[in-house]
C-alpha positions as a Markdown table, in Angstrom:
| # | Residue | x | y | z |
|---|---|---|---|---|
| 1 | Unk | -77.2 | -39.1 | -89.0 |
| 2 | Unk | -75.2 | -39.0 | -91.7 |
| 3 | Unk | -71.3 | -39.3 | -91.5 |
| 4 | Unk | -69.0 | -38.1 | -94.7 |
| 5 | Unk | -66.9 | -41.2 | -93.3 |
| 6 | Unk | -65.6 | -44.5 | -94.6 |
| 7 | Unk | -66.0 | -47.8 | -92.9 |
| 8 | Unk | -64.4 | -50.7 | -93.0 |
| 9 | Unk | -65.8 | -54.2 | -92.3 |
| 10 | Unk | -63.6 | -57.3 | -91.6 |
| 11 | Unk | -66.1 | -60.1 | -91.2 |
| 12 | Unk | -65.8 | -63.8 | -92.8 |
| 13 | Unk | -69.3 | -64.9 | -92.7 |
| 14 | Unk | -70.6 | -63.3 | -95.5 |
| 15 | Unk | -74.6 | -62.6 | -94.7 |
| 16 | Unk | -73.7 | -61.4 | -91.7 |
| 17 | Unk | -71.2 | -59.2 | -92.9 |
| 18 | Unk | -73.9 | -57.8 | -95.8 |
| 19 | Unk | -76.3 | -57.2 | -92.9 |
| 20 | Unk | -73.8 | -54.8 | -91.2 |
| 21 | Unk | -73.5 | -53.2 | -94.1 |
| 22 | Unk | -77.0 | -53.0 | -95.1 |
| 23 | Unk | -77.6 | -51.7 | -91.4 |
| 24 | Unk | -74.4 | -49.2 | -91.8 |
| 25 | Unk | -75.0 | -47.7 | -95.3 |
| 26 | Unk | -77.0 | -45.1 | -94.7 |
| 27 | Unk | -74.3 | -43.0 | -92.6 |
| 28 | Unk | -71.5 | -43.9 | -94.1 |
| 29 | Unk | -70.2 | -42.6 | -97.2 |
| 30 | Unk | -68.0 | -45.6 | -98.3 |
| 31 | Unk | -67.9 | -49.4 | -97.0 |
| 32 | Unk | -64.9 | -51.7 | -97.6 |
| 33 | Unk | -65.0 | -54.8 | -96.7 |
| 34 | Unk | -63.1 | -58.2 | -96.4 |
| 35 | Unk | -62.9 | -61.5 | -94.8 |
| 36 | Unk | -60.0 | -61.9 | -92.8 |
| 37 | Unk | -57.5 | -60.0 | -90.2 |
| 38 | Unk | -54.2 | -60.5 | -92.9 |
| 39 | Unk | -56.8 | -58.3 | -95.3 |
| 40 | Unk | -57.6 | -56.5 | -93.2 |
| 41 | Unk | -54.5 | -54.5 | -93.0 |
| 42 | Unk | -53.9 | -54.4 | -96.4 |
| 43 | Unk | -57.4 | -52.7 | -96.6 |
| 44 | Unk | -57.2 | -50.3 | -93.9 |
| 45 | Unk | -53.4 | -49.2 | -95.8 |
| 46 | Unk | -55.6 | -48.0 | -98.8 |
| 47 | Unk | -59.1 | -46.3 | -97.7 |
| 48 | Unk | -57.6 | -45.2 | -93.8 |
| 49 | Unk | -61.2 | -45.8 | -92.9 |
| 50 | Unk | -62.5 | -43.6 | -90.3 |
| 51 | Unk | -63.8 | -46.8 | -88.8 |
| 52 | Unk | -63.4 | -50.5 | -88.2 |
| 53 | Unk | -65.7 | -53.1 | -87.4 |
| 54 | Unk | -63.7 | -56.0 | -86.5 |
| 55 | Unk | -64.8 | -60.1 | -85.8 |
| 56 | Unk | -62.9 | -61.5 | -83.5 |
| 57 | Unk | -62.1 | -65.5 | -85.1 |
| 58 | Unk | -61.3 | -65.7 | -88.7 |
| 59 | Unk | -59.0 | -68.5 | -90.6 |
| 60 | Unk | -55.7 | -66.7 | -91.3 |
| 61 | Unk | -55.0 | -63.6 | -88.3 |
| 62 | Unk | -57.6 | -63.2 | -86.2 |
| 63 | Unk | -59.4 | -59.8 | -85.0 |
| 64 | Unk | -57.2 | -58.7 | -81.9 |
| 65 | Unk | -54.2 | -59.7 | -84.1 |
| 66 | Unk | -55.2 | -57.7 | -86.7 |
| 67 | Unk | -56.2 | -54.8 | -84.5 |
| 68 | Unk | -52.8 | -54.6 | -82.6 |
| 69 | Unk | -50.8 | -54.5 | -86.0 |
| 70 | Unk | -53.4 | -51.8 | -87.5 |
| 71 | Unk | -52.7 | -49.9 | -84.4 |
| 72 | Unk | -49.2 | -50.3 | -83.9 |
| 73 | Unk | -49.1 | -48.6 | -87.8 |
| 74 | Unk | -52.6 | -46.2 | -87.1 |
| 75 | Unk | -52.6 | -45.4 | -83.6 |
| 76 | Unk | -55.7 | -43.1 | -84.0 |
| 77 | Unk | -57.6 | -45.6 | -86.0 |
| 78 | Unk | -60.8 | -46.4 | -84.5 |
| 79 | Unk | -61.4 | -50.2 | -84.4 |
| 80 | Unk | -64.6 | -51.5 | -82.7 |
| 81 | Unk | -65.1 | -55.7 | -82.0 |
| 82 | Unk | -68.4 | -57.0 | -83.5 |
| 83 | Unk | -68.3 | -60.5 | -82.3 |
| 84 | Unk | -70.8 | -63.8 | -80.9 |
| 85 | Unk | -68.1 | -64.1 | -78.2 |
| 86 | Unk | -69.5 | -62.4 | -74.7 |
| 87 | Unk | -66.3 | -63.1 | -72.8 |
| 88 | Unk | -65.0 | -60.7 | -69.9 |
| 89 | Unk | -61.3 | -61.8 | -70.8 |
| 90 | Unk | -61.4 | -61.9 | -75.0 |
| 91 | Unk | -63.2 | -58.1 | -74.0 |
| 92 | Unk | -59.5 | -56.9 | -71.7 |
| 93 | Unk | -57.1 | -58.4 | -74.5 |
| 94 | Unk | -59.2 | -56.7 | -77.3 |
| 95 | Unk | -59.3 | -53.4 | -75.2 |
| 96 | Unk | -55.4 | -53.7 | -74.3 |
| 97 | Unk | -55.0 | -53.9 | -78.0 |
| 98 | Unk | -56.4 | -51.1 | -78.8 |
| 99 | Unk | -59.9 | -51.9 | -79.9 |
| 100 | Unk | -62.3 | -48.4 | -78.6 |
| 101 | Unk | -65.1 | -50.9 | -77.7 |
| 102 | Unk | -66.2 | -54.5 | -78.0 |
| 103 | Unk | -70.0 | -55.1 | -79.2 |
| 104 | Unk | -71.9 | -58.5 | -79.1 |
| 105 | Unk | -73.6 | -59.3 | -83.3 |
| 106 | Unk | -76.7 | -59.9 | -81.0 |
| 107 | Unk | -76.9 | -56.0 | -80.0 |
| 108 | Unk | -75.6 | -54.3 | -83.3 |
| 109 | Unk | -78.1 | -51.1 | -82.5 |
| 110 | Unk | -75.4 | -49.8 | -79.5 |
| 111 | Unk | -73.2 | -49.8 | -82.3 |
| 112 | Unk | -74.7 | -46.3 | -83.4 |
| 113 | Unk | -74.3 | -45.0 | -79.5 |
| 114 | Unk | -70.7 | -45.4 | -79.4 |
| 115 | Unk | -70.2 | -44.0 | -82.9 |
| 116 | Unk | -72.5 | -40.8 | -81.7 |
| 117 | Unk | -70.2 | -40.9 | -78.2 |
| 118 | Unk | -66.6 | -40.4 | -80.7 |
């Protein structure tokens, strides 16, 4: 499955964030990257990726903070949490955000379902 498609991955821990895109390459047509919400929105501004794979803590804004502002700006913009934290609660206020889906790091495979489901 190939995807003429740009992703963009906002993780801070760095070999985690190379194994996404090590993992995501091969369907993608172009990966951006960066380490933090605040950049996050500055990077989405200039390659309007097609998708967003979002962490949830990171020092300066945070994922859901960074996901309601790309939102509020990108309403169709297709933002998916790829986090440690399985919390039932973190899950709502991501979703009420406007985050498509929330995935655990520990199952990154289902990642590939819910692109196939869009």
């Amino acid at each position: 499955m190939y995807m003429n498609a740009t992703l963009l991955i906002v993780e801070d821990n760095v070999k985690m964030r190379n194994l996404i895109k090590d993992m995501f390459a091969p369907i993608f047509k172009n990966i951006y990257e960066c380490d933090d919400g605040s950049k996050a929105l500055k990077s989405y501004a200039l390659s309007k990726p097609e998708w967003v794979f979002m962490d949830l803590k990171m020092k300066e804004m945070d994922g859901i903070a960074a996901t309601k502002e790309i939102i509020s700006k990108y309403p169709d913009a297709k933002i998916l949490i790829v986090t440690d934290f399985n919390d039932d609660e973190l899950r709502k206020v991501a979703a009420r955000n406007g985050a498509i889906d929330y995935v655990l790091k520990e199952n990154l495979e289902e990642i590939f379902k819910i692109i196939n489901k869009q």
